[in-house]
N, C-alpha and C positions, 0 to 999 in steps of 0.2 A: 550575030552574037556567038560568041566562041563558049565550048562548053571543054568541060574533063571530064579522065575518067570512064568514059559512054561505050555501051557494046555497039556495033555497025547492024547487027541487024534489029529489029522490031519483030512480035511476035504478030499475029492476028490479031488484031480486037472485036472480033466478031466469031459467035458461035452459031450456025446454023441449026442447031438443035432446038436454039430460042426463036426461031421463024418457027416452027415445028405447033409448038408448046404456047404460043401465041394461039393459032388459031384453034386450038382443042377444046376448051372447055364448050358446051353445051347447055343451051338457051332450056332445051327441053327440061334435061337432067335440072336444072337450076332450077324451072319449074316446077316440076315433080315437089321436089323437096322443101320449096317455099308453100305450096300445099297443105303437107302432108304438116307442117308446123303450124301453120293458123287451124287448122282441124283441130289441132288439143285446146281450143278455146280460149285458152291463155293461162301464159307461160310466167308469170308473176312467180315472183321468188319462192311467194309465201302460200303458192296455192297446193294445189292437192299433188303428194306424191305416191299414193298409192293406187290411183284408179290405172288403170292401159290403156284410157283413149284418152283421158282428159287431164288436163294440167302442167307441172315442168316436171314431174317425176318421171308420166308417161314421154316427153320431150327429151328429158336427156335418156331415157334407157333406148330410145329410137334412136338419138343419134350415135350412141357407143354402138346398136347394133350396124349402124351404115360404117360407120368405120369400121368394125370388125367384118363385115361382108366384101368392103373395096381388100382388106387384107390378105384375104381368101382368095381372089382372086389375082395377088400378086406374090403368091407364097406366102405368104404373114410377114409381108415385109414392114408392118406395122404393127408396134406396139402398143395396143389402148387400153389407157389406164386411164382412175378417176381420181379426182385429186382434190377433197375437199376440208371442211373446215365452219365448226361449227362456230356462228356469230350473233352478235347481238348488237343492236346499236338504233340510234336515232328512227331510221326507216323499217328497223326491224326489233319489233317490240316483244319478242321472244324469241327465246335461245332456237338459231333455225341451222339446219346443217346445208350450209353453202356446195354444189359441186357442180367441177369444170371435167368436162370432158377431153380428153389430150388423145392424137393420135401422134405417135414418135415414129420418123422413117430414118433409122440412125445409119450414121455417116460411115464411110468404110475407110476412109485414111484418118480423120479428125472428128470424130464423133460428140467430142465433149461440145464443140463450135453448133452454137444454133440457130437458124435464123424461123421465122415465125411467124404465121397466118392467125387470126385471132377474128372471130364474131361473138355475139355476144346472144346465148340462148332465150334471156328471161323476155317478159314486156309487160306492158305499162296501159292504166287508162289516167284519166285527168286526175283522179284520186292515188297518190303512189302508194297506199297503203291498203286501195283497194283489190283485195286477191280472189275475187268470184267474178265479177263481170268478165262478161267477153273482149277479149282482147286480144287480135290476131298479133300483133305485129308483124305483119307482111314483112315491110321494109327497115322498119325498127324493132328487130335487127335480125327477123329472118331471113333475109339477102346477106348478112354477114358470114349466117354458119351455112348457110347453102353454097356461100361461096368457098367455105371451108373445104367443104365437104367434097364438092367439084374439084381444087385445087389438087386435094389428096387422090383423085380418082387419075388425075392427066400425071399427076407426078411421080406417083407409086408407079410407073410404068419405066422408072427409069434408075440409076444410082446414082448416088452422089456423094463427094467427101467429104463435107459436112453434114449435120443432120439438119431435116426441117420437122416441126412440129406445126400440128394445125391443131389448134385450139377453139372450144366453143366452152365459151365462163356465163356465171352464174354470176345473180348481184349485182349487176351494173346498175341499174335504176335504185337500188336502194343503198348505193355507197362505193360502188365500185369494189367490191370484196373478192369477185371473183379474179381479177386480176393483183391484188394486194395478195391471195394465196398461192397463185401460178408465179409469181416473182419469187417469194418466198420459197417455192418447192425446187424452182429451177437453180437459184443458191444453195438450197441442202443439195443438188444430184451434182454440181459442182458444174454445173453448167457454164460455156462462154458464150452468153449471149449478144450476138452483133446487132441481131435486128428483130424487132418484132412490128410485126404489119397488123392493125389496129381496124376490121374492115365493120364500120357502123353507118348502114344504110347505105349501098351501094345501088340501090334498086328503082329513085325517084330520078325522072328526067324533066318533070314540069314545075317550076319553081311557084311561089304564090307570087312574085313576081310578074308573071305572066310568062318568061321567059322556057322555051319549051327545047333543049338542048342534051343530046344524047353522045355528045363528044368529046367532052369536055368531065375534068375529077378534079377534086382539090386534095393534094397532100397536108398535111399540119404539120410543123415542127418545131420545137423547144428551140430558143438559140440560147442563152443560155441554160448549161447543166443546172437541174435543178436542185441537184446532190453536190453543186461546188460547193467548196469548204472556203473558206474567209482567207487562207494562202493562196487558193488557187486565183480566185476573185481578184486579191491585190497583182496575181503576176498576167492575167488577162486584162485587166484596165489599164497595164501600162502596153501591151503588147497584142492584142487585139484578140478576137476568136470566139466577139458577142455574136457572132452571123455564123459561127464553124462549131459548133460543136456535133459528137458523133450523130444527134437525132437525125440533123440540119444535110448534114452529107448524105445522109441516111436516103434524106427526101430527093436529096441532089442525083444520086446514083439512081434512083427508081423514074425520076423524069429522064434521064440521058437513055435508060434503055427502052421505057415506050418509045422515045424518039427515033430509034436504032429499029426496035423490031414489032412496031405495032403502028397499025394504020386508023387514022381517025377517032386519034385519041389525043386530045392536051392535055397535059397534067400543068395544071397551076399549085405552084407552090405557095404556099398561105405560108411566112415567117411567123408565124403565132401558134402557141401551142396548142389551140383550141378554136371555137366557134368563141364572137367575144360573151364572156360571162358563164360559159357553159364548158363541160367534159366530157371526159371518155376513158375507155377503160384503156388507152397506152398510156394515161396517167403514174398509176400506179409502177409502172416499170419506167418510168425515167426519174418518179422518189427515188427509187432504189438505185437509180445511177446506170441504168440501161441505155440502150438507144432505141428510140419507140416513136412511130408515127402515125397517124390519123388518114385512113386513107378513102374519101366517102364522096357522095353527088357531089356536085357544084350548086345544085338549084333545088333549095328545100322547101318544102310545102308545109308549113308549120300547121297548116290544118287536121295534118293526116301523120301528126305526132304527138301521145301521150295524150289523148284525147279519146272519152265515151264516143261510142259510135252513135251518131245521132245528125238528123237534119233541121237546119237551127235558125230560120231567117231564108229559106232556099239552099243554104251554105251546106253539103255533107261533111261531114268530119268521121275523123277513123281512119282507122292503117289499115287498111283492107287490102285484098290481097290487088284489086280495079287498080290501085296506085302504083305498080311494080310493073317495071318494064323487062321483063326476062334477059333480052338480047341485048340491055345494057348492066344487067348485071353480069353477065358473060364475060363482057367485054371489060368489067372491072376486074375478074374470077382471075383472066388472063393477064393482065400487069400485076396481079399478086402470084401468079404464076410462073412468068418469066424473072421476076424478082427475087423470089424466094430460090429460083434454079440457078440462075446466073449467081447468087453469090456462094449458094452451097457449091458450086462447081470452081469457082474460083478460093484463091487463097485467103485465108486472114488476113485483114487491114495489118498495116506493118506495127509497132510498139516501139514505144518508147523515141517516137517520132521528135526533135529536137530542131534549129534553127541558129544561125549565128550571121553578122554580118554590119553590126555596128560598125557606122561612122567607115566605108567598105564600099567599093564603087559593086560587088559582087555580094552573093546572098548562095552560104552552104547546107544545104539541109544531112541530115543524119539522121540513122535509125537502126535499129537492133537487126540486124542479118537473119532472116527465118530459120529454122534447121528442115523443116516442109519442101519432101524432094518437087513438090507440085509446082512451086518459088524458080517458076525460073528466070525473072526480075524484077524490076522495080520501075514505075513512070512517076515524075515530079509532075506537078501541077501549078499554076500560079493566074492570077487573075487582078486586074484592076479591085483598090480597095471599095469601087462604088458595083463593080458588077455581082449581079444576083447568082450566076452561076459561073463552074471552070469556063476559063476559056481558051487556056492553053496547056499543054503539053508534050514532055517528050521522053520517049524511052531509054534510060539512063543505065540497064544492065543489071546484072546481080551484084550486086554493089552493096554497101551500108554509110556511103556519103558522097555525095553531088555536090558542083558549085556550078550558079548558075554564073558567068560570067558577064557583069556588066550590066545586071539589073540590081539594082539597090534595092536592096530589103524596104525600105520605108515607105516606097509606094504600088508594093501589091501582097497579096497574102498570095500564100504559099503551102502546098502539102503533098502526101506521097500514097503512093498505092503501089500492093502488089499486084502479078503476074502471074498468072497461067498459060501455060503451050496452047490451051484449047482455046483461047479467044477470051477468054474472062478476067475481068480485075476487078478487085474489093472495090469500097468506097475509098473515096479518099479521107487523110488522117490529117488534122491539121495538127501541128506544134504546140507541143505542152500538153498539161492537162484540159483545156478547155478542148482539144476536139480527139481528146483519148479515148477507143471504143472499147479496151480492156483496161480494166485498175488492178 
């Protein structure tokens, strides 16, 4: 296949920093910290916030101090602030003040670009309205902010040109609020968000299935935008990009690099936004037209979810802490780790990414030239319309239009990705608005 246009050499695709940064995070620490979160008895939205040992007041003033403490130890290369939002509704039957905890480790070339770790602080017993019972959440969802929290400890140890925020929200069990206020706040700072990592339950390895598997994750992805407009809709039903949109690539890019730089680990990609029937707090940021994905076990034990602690028939139920496997939540810590590194370190997905090639034995892709001296090209991508992920590509240069010679548009889809010297490249950008990560 003859191509134009193409520089002769190819950069590295591979960053050795992210073998590094793979094996760091720490079973113990992760520990520690899933502890010291089932100790405040529980974390319910609506429970106490003025005691110091018990409830989510004492819970999040803990965890702004562990971020402010990893900060200190890395110059204050962290900004943590709280970001919240007084709410009422359905699950919450008086005015309650919502707050997420945010640590910001801002970007030194592109600061405004952000990508994003997210757990989720509160928890839950079989009554969602009940706010005095005990209620550790172990792994729903204190393996989320522990992983938070670990992430920020292995990453604060390094720069990057974009920023990452690690996030621990409030509200999830009663409406998902905490993430509806952190989308909101990160469009007032004017934020570009490429990616936010969604981490709920990272911690159970034995499913009620019987099935007992420590190597295996499922990502969740939108494929359809859920913020497309009725224009966009019409020009993707004739043109494809129901399997591409940014969440979807989002997930694509995060299995390609456990693949690359982590061992005994699968990530199954789940096409579906969600568990069926059920949510999560990357909801809220793909409303608002984000790219956000779900990143949690594979094998769930519903016994030991949103459930009194109680033994019922022989059967125990309750999130306790017996349920959480440390050294696999490590090992979840660490693909939110290499994930959130790799794209901070690489450039912006390209804009304004375009396609032409009707009725055309060849297929030209286009896109807006970055001004980002970091941009030092561009790789095209293209794949069978039935396969699940990329399966091909090639390095096309600093360029702003490619022609693939000799594959006709009509039977593969097709996208584009920037370039970094250091080994790193964004996700990929499918054509049009359906797999656009900035609007």
């Amino acid at each position: 296949m003859a191509a134009t246009s193409a520089t002769s050499v190819a950069p590295s695709q591979e960053d050795m920093r992210l073998y590094d940064i793979a094996n760091a995070p720490q079973a113990q620490r992760i520990e520690q910290d899933i502890r010291t979160l089932v100790d405040f008895g529980t974390r319910h939205t609506l429970s106490d916030t003025q005691s110091d040992t018990q409830g989510i007041g004492a819970a999040r003033r803990w965890i702004e101090a562990e971020f402010k403490r990893i900060s200190t130890q890395c110059g204050g290369c962290l900004e943590v602030v709280t970001v919240a939002k007084t709410v009422e509704g359905k699950r919450i039957a008086k005015p309650t003040e919502v707050v997420n905890v945010i640590a910001i480790q801002r970007g030194k070339t592109d600061p405004k670009r952000v990508v994003m770790m997210s757990g989720d602080i509160d928890s839950r017993v079989t009554d969602v309205l009940d706010a005095t019972s005990i209620s550790p959440g172990a792994n729903d969802n204190a393996s989320g902010v522990a992983g938070a929290l670990e992430a920020a400890r292995v990453l604060s140890k390094y720069q990057f040109n974009g920023t990452i925020v690690y996030a621990a929200l409030s509200g999830e069990e009663q409406g998902l609020y905490g993430g509806n206020i952190l989308a909101d706040y990160a469009k007032a700072q004017g934020w570009q968000v490429q990616a936010v990592l969604n981490n709920d339950m990272i911690g159970n390895i034995a499913g009620i299935n019987g099935v007992v598997n420590n190597s295996s994750v499922r990502v969740f992805s939108e494929g359809v935008r859920f913020a497309e407009t009725a224009d966009e809709a019409k020009e993707r039903y004739f043109s494809g990009g129901e399997n591409d949109s940014a969440s979807r690539n989002l997930a694509r890019k995060i299995k390609s690099l456990a693949d690359q730089y982590m061992t005994n680990l699968d990530v199954m990609l789940v096409y579906r936004l969600d568990r069926f029937g059920r949510g999560g707090h990357h909801l809220p940021f793909n409303q608002a037209g984000l790219p956000a994905v779900r990143i949690m076990e594979t094998n769930e034990h519903y016994d030991r979810q949103h459930q009194d602690i109680r033994v019922e028939n022989g059967i125990a139920y309750g999130d306790v802490i017996e349920g959480v496997d440390f050294d696999f939540t490590a090992k979840l810590t660490a693909l939110n780790a290499i994930s959130l590194a790799a794209q901070a370190w690489a450039p912006a997905p390209p804009t304004k990414v375009s396609i032409e090639g009707q009725v055309s034995p060849s297929t030209t892709l286009s896109w807006q030239k970055s001004t980002d001296d970091t941009v030092v090209g561009y790789r095209v991508y293209w794949r069978s319309t039935t396969a699940p992920e990329w399966t091909h590509s090639r390095y096309v240069g600093k360029v702003d239009r490619f022609t693939l010679d000799n594959l006709v548009i009509d039977n593969y889809l097709f996208g584009v990705a920037s370039v970094a010297a250091n080994g790193n490249v964004s996700p990929v950008v499918f054509p049009g608005a359906a797999g656009a990560f900035f609007k």
